[in-house]
ZAKE-651361 format. One record per residue (C-alpha): residue in three letters; x, z, y. Coordinates in pm, 1 decimal, decimal comma, always signed. Last residue first. Example, Ala and Ser with C-alpha at 12.3 -4.5 7.8 and 13.67 -1.06 7.14 Angstrom:
BEGIN
(pt 'SER' (+1367,0 +714,0 -106,0))
(pt 'ALA' (+1230,0 +780,0 -450,0))
//
This chain:
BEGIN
(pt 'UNK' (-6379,1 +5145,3 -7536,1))
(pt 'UNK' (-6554,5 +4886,4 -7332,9))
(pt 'UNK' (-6255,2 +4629,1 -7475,1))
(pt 'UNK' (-6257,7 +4716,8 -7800,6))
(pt 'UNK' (-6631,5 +4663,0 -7802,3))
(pt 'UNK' (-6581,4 +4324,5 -7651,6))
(pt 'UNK' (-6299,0 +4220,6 -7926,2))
(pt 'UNK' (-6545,8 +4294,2 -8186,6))
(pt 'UNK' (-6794,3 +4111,5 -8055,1))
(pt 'UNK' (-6632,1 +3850,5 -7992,0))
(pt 'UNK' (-6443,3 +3798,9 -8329,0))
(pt 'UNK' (-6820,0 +3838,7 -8530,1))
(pt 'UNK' (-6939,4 +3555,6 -8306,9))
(pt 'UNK' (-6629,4 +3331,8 -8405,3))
(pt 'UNK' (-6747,6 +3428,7 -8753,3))
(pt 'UNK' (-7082,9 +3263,3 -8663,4))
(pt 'UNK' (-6954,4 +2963,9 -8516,0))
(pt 'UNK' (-6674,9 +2889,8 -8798,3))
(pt 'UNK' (-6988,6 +2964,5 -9022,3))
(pt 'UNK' (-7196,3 +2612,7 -8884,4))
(pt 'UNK' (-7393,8 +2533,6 -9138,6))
(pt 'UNK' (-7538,3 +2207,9 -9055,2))
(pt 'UNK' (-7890,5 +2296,9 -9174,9))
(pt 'UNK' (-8134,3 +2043,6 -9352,0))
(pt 'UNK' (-8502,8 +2169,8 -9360,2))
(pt 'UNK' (-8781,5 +2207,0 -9579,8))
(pt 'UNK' (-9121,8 +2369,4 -9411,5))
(pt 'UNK' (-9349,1 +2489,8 -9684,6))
(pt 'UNK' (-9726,1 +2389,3 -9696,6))
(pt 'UNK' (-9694,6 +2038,4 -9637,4))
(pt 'UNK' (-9898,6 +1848,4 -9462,3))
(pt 'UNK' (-9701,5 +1776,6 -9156,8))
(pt 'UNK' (-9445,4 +1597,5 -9435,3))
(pt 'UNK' (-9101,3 +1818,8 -9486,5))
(pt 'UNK' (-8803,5 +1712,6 -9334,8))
(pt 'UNK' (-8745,3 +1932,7 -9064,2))
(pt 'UNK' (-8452,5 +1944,4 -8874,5))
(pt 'UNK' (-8091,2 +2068,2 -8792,7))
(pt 'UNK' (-7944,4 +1801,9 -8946,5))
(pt 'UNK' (-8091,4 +1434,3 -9025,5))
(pt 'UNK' (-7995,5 +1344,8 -9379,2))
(pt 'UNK' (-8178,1 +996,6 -9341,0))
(pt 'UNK' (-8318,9 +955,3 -9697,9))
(pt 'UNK' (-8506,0 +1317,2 -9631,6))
(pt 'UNK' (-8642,0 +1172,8 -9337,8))
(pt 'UNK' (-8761,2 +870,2 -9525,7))
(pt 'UNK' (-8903,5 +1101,0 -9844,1))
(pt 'UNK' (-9105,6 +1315,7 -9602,7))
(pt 'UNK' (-9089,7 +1587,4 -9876,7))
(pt 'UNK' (-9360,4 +1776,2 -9992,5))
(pt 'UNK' (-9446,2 +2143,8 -10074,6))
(pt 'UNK' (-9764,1 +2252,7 -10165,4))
(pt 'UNK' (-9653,9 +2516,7 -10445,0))
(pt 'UNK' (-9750,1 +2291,3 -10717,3))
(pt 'UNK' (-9507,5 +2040,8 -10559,0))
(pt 'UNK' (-9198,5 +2244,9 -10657,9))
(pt 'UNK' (-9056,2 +2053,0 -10926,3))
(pt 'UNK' (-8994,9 +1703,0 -10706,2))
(pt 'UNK' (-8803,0 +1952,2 -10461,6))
(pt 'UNK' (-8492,8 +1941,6 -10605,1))
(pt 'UNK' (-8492,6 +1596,7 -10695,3))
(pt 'UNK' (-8515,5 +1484,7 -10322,7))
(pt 'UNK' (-8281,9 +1740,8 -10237,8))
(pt 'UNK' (-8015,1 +1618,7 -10490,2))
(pt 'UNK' (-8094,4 +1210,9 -10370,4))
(pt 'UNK' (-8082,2 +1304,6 -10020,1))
(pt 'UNK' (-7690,4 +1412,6 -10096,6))
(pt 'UNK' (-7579,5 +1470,5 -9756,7))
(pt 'UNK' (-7689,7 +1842,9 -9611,2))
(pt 'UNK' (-7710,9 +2011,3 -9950,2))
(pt 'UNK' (-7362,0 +1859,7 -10073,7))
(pt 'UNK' (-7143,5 +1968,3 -9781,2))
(pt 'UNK' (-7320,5 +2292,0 -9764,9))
(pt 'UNK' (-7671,5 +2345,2 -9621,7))
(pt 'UNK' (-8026,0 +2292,5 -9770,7))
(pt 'UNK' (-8343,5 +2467,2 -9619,5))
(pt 'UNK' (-8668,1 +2600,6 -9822,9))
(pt 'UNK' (-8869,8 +2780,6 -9549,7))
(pt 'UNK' (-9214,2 +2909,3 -9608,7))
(pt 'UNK' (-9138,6 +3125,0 -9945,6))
(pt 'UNK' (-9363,6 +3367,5 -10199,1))
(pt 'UNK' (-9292,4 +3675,8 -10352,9))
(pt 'UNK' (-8933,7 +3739,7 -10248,7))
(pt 'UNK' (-8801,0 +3788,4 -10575,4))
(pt 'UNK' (-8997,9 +3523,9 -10711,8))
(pt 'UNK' (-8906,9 +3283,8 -10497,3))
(pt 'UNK' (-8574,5 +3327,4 -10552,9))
(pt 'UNK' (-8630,1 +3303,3 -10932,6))
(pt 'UNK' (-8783,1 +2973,9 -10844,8))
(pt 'UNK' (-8449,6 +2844,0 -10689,2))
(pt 'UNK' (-8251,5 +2955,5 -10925,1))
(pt 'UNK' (-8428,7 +2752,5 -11210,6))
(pt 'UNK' (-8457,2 +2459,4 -10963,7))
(pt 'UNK' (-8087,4 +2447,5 -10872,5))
(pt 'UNK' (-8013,9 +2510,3 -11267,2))
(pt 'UNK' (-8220,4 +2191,6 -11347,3))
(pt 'UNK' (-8063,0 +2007,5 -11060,4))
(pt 'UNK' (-7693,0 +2055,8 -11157,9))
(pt 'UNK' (-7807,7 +2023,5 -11563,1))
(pt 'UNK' (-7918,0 +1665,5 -11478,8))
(pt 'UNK' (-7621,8 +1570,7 -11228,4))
(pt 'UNK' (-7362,3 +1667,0 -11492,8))
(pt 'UNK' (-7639,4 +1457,3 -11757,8))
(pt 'UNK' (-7613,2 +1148,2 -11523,7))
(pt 'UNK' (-7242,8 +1206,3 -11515,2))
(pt 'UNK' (-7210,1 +1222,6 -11904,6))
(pt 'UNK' (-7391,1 +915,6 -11947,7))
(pt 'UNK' (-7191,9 +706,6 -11696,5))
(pt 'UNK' (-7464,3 +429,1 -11606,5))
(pt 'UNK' (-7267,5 +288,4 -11316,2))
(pt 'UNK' (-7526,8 +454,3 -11078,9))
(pt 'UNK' (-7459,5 +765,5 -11276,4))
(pt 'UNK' (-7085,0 +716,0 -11158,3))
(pt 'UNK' (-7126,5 +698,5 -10801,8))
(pt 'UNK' (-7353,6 +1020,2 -10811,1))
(pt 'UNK' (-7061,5 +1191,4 -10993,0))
(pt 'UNK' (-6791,0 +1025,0 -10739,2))
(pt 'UNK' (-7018,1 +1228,0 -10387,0))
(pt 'UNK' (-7143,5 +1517,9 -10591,1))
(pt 'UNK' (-6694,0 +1611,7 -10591,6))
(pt 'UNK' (-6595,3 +1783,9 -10927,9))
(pt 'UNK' (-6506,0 +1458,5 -11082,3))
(pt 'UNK' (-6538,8 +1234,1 -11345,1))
(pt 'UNK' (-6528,8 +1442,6 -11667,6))
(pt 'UNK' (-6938,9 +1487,3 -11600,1))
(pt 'UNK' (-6980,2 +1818,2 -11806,2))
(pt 'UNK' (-6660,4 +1951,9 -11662,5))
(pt 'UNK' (-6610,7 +1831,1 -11307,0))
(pt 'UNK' (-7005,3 +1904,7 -11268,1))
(pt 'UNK' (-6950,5 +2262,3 -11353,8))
(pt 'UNK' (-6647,2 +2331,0 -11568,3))
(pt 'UNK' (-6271,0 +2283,6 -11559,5))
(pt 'UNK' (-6153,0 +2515,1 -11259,5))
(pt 'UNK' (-6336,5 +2835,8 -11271,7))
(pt 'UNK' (-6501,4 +2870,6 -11637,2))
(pt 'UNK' (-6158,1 +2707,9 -11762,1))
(pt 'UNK' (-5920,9 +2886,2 -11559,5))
(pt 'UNK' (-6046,5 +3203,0 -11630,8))
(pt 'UNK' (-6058,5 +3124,6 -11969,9))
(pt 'UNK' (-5679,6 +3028,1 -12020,7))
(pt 'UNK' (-5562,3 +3343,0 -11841,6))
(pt 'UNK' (-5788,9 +3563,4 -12047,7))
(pt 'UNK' (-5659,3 +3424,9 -12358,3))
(pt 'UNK' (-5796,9 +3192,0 -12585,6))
(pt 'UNK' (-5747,8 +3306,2 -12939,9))
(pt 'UNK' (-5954,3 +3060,8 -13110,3))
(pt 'UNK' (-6187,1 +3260,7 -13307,7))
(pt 'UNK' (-6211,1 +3606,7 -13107,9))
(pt 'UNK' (-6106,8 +3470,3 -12789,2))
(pt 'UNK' (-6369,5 +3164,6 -12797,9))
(pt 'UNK' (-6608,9 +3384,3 -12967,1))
(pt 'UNK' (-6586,8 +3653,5 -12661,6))
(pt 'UNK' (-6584,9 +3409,8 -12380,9))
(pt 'UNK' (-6905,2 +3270,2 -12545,2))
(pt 'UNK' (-7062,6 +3579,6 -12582,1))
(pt 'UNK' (-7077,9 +3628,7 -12214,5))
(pt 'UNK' (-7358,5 +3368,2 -12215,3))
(pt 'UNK' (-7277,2 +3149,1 -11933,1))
(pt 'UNK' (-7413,1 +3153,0 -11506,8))
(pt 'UNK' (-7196,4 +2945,5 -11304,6))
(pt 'UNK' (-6961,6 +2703,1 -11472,0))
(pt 'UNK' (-6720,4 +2659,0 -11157,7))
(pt 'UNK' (-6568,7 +2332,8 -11125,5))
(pt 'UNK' (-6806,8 +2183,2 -10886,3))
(pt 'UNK' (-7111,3 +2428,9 -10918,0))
(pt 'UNK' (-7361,7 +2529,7 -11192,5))
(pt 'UNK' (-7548,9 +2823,8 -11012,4))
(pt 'UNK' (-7532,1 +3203,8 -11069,5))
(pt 'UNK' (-7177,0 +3358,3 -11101,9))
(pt 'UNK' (-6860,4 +3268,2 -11067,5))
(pt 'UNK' (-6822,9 +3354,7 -10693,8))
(pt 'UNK' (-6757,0 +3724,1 -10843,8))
(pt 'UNK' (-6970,2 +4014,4 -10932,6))
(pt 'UNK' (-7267,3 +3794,9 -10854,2))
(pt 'UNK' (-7377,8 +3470,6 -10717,6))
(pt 'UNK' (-7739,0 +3395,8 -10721,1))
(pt 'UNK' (-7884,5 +3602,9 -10415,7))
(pt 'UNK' (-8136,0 +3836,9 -10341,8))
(pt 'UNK' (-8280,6 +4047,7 -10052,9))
(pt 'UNK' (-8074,0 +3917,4 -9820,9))
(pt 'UNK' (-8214,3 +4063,6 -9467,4))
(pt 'UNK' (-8354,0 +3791,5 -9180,9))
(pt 'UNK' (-8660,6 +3941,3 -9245,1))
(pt 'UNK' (-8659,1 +3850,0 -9577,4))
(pt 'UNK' (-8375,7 +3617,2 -9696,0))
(pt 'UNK' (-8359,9 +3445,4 -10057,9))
(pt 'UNK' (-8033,4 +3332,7 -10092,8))
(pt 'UNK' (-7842,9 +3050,4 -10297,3))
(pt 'UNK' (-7485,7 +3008,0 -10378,2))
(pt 'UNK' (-7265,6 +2692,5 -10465,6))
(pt 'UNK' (-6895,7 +2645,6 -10446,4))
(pt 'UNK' (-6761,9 +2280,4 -10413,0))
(pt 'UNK' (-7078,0 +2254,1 -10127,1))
(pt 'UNK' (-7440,8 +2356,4 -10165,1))
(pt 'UNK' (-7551,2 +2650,2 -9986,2))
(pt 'UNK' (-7944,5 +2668,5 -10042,7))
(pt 'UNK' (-8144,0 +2928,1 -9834,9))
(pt 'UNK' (-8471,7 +3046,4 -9986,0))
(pt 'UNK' (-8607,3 +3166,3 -9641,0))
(pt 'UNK' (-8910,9 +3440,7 -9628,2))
(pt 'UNK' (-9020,4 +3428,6 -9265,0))
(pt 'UNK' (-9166,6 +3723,1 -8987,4))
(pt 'UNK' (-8844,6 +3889,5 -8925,8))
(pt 'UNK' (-8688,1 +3577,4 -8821,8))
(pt 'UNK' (-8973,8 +3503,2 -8539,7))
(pt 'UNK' (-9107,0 +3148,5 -8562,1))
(pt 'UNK' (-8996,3 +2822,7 -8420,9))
(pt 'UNK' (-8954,4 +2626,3 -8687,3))
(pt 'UNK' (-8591,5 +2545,1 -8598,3))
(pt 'UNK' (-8501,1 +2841,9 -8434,8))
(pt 'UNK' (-8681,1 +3077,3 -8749,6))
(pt 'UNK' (-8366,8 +2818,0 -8955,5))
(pt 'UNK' (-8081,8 +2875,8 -8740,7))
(pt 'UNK' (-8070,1 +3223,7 -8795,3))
(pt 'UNK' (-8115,9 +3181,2 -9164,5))
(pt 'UNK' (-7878,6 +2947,8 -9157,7))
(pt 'UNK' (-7586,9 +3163,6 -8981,4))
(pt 'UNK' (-7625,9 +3442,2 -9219,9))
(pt 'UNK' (-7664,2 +3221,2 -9518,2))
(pt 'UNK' (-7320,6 +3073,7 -9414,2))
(pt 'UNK' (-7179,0 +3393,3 -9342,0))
(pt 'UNK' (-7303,3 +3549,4 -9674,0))
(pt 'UNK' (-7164,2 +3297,8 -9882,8))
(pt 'UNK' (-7142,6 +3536,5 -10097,1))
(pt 'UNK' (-7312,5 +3783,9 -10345,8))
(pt 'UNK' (-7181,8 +4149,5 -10421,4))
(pt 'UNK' (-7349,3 +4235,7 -10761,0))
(pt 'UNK' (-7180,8 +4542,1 -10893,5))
(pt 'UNK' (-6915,6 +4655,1 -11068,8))
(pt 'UNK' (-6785,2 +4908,5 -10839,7))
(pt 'UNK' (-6638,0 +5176,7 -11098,0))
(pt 'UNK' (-7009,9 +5367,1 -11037,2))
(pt 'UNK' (-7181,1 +5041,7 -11095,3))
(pt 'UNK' (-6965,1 +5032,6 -11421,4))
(pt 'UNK' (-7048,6 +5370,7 -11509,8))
(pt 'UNK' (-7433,0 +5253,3 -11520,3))
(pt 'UNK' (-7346,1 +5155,5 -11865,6))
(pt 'UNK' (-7447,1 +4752,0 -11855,3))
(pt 'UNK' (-7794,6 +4624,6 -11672,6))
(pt 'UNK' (-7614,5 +4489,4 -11346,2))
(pt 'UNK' (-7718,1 +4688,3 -11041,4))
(pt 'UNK' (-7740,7 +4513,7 -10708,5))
(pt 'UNK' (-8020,4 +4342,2 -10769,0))
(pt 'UNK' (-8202,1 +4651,8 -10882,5))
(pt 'UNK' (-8070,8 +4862,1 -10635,3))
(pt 'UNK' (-8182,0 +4638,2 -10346,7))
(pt 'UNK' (-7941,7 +4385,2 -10129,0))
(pt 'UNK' (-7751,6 +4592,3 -9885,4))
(pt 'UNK' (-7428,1 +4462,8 -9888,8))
(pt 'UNK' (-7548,0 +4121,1 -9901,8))
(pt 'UNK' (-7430,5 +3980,8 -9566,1))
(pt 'UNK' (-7098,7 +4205,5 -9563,8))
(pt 'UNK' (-7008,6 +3983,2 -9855,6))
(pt 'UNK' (-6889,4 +3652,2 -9691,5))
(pt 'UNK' (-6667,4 +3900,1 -9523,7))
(pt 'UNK' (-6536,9 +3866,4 -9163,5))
(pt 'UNK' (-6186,1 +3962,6 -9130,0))
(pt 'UNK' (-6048,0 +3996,5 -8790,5))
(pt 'UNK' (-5694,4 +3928,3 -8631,2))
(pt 'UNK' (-5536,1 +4066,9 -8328,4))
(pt 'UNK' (-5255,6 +3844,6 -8180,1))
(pt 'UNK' (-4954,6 +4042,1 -8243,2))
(pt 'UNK' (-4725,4 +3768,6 -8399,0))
(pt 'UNK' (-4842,3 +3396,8 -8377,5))
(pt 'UNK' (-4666,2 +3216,4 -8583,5))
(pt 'UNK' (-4571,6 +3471,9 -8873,7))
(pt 'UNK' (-4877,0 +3685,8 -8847,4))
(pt 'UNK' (-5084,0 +3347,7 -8846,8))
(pt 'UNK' (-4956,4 +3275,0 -9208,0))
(pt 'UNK' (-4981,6 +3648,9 -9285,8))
(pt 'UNK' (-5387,9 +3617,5 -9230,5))
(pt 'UNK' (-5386,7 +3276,9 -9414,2))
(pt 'UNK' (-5206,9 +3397,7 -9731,3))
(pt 'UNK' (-5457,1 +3699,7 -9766,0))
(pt 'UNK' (-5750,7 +3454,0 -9707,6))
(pt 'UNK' (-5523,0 +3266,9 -10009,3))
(pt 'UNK' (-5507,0 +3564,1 -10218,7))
(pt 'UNK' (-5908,9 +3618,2 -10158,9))
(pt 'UNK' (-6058,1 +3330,0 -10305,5))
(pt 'UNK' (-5930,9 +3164,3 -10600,9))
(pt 'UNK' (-5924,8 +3474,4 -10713,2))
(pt 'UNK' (-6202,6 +3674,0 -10579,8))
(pt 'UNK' (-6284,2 +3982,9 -10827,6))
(pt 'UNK' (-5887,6 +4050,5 -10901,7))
(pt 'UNK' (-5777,0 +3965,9 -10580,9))
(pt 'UNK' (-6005,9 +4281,4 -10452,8))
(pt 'UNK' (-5661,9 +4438,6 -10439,9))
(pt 'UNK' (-5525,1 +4181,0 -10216,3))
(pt 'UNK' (-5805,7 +4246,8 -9965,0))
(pt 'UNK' (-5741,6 +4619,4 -10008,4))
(pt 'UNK' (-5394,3 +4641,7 -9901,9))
(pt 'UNK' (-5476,4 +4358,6 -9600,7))
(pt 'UNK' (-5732,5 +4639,5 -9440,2))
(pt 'UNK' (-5489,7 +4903,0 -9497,0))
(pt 'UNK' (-5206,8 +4711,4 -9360,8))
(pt 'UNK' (-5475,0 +4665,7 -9045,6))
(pt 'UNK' (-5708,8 +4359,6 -9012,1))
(pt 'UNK' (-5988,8 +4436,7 -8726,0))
(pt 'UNK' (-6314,5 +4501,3 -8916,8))
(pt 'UNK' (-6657,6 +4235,6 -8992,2))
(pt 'UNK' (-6947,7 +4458,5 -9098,2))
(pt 'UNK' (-7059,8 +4599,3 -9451,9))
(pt 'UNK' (-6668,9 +4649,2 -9569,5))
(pt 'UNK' (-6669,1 +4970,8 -9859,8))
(pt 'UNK' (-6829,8 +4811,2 -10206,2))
(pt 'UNK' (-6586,4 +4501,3 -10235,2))
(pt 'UNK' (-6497,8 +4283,8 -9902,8))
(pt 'UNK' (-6489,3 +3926,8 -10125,6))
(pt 'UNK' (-6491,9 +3611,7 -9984,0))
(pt 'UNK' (-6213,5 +3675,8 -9640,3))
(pt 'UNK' (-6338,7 +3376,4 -9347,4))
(pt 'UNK' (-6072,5 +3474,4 -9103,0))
(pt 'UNK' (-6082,4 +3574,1 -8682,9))
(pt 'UNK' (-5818,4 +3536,1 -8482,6))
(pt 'UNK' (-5820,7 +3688,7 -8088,0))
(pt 'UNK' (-5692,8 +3602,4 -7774,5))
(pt 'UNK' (-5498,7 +3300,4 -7833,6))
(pt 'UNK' (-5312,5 +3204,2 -7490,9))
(pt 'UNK' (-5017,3 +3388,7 -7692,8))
(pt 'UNK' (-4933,8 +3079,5 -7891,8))
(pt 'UNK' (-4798,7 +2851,3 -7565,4))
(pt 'UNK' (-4965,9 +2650,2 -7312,7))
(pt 'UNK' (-5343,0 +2597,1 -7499,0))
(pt 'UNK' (-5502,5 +2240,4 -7568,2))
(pt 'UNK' (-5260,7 +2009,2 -7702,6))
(pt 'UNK' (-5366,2 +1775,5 -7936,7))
(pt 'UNK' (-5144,5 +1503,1 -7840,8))
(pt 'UNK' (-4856,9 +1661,3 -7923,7))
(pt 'UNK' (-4789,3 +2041,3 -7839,3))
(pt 'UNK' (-4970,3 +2414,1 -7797,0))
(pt 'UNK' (-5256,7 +2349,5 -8055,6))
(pt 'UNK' (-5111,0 +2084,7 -8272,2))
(pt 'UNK' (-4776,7 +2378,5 -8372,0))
(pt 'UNK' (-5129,7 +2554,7 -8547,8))
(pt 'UNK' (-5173,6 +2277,5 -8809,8))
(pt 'UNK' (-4770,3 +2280,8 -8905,7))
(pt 'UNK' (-4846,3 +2681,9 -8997,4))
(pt 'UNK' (-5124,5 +2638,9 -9129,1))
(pt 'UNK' (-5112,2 +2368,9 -9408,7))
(pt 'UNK' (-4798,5 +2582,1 -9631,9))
(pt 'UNK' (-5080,3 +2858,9 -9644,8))
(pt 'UNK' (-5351,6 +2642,2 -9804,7))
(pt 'UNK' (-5065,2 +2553,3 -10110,0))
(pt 'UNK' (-5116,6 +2249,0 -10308,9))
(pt 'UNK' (-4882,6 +2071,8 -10083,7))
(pt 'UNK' (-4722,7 +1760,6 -10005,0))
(pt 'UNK' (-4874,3 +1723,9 -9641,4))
(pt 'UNK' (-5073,1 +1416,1 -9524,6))
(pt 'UNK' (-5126,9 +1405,8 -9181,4))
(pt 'UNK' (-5401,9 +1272,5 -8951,8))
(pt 'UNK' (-5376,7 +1329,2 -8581,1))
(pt 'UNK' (-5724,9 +1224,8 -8378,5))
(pt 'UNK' (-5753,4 +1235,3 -7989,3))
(pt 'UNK' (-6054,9 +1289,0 -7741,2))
(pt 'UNK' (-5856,3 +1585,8 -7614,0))
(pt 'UNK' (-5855,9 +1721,4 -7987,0))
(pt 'UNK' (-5887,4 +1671,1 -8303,5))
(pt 'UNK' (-5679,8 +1752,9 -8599,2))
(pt 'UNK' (-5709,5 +1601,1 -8943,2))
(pt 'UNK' (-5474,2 +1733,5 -9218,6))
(pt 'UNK' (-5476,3 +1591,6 -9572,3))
(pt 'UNK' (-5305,6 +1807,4 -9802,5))
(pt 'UNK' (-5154,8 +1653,2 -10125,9))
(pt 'UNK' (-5055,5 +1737,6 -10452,4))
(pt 'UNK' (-5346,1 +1526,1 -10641,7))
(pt 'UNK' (-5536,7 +1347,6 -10354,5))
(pt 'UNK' (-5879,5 +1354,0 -10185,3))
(pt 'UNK' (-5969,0 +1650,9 -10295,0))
(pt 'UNK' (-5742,5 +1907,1 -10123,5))
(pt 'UNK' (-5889,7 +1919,8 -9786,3))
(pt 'UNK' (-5783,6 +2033,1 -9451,3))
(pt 'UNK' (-5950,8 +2043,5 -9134,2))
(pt 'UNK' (-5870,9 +2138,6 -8792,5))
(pt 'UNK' (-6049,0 +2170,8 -8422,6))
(pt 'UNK' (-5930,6 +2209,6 -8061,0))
(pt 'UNK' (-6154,1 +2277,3 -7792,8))
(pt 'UNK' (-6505,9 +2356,0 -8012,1))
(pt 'UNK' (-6833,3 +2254,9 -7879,8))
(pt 'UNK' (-7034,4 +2515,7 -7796,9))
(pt 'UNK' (-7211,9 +2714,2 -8108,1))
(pt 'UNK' (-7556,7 +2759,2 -8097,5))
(pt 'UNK' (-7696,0 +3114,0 -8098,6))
(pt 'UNK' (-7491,4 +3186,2 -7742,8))
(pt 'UNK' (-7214,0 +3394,9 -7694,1))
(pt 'UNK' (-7199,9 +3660,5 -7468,7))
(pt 'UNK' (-6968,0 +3537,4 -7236,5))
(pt 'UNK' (-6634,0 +3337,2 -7098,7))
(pt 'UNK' (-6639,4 +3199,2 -7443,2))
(pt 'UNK' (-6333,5 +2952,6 -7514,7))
(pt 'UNK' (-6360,4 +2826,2 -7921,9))
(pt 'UNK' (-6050,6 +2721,2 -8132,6))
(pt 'UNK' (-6142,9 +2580,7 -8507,9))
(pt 'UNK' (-6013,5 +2564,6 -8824,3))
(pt 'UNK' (-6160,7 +2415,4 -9174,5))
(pt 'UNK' (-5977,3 +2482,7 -9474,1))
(pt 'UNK' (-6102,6 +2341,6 -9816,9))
(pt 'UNK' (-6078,2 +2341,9 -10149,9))
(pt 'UNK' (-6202,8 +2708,2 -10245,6))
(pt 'UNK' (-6251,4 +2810,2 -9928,0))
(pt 'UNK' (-6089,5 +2925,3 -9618,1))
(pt 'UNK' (-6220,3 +2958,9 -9261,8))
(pt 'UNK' (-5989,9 +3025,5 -8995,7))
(pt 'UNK' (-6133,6 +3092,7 -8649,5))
(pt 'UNK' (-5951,4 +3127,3 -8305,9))
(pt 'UNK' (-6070,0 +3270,4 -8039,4))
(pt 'UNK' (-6001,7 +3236,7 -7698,4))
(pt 'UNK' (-6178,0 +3458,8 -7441,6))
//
């Protein structure tokens, strides 16, 4: 089987084409034919690096647009050097990262009109999000026709966190209008968590996990049993932790001064609190850990407080994770920043000594993934995770396909 994954976020787009002639395993194989895209590097401009046969294709495309990357990216997996397939209808099956499934998808479904109806309607809770999942889906209707495609939700993860997580503390009719916390992420936590009772060698149901997903968009989960019993991101992906351009967690009165006394509109907030906050808005350097930790070590004020208010929140979070699971013995860090910035992790963990943790501080300097880098001593294990979703929703595609198949 041939399955192609698509996984979307907020300034990214990673592909990938995996061949599984059977159940799949926990670790992922190495992929045939993989794709990324990134809008960081340059204003206007997709990069697109494609790898493949022991070959590397990099393109720049003028675009701001994820869906006007696709269709030029899949053409590299039937012709050029990349070449790994004969023609489009080798693919077997396509599975999509979608952010937001709302109150009615707990599992990964086959996409249907129905299924594409309601991911455009839950638009209005994802938006950066879910109109350009919905963008990728019709993207590969276009190229490659009738291949089935499958939506694995970032939210299916949390869909059964507890009442009173799940409940915000307004007129219970908004719970009953599906305003609720839905969390995300969920793929990546999914996949960590997982990864993590492999790593330590202990059974999954037997571990509480505070898992740390720390990229452009940042979440954290604190996993019982394998089960999210808690997590810091919300309604939408604004909420919970300060992020790359996302504010994370505000007083709501502020949205209300600023449109009562300054007559922002709702247009002009939302792209405030999701575009021009978080480190990008404190630090004015950059949304990207990577220039804000280059400019503290220039002595940039504003980017050494960006980086002080980033850690402060990731503590804050962190604790109330604890909390909710009532104790912790793995602490892991994933996400482009939690599996390369030594110095965030290293910080991090400074406030949690009480509790017996300690870092190896030359492990943690290396960034080595998929291990340990807590001392022997120390009474929680800390690891770094390559999260590896692509895997996990490729997973998702298989087994869907499979029971399609036996029925």
């Amino acid at each position: 089987m041939k399955i192609l994954v698509l996984n979307a976020g907020s300034s990214s787009q990673k592909s990938r084409l995996y061949k599984i002639a059977d159940q799949p395993s926990s670790m992922p194989p190495m992929a045939l034919w993989g794709a990324d895209a990134n809008w960081t590097q340059k204003k206007g401009v997709a990069e697109l690096k494609v790898t493949a046969n022991g070959q590397t294709i990099i393109q720049e495309l003028p675009t701001e647009e994820l869906s006007n990357t696709i269709e030029p990216m899949l053409k590299t997996l039937w012709s050029g050097k990349t070449r790994v397939i004969s023609q489009p209808t080798d693919i077997d099956i396509v599975g999509h990262r979608v952010v937001h499934g709302g109150p009615h998808y707990h599992q990964s479904v086959l996409i249907t009109p129905d299924v594409k109806a309601e991911i455009q309607h839950l638009a209005s809770f994802a938006p950066l999000h879910n109109p350009e999942n919905l963008k990728g889906i019709e993207a590969v209707e276009r190229t490659l026709s009738n291949v089935p495609q499958v939506a694995v939700f970032d939210t299916a993860y949390h869909s059964h966190l507890p009442q009173e997580t799940m409940v915000y503390p307004g007129p219970y009719s908004w719970f009953e209008q599906g305003i609720r916390r839905y969390g995300f992420h969920g793929i990546s936590h999914q996949y960590c968590a997982r990864r993590s009772a492999q790593i330590v060698g202990r059974d999954l149901k037997s571990l509480r996990i505070v898992n740390c997903h720390l990229g452009n968009g940042c979440s954290l989960a604190a996993i019982r049993a394998g089960q999210s019993i808690d997590t810091t991101m919300g309604f939408t992906p604004l909420e919970g932790l300060m992020m790359g351009t996302r504010s994370g967690s505000i007083d709501p009165s502020i949205l209300l001064y600023l449109q009562r006394e300054h007559s922002y509109s709702a247009a002009q907030l939302d792209q405030i609190l999701n575009k021009e906050s978080g480190l990008k808005g404190i630090s004015g350097v950059s949304g990207d850990m990577r220039e804000v930790l280059q400019a503290t070590k220039e002595g940039n004020q504003r980017a050494k407080l960006a980086l002080s208010i980033y850690v402060y929140r990731l503590r804050y979070f962190i604790g109330a994770m604890i909390a909710s699971l009532a104790g912790i013995d793995v602490l892991t860090f994933t996400g482009g920043v939690g599996e390369n910035s030594p110095e965030v992790r290293a910080k991090t963990c400074e406030a949690f000594g009480f509790l017996g943790l300690q870092l190896d501080q030359a492990k943690n300097a290396a960034s080595p993934p998929d291990q340990d880098i807590a001392t022997h001593e120390s009474a929680i294990r800390i690891l770094i995770i390559h999260t590896e979703e692509d895997w996990e929703i490729a997973r998702e595609c298989w087994h869907i396909k499979a029971i399609k198949h036996s029925a």
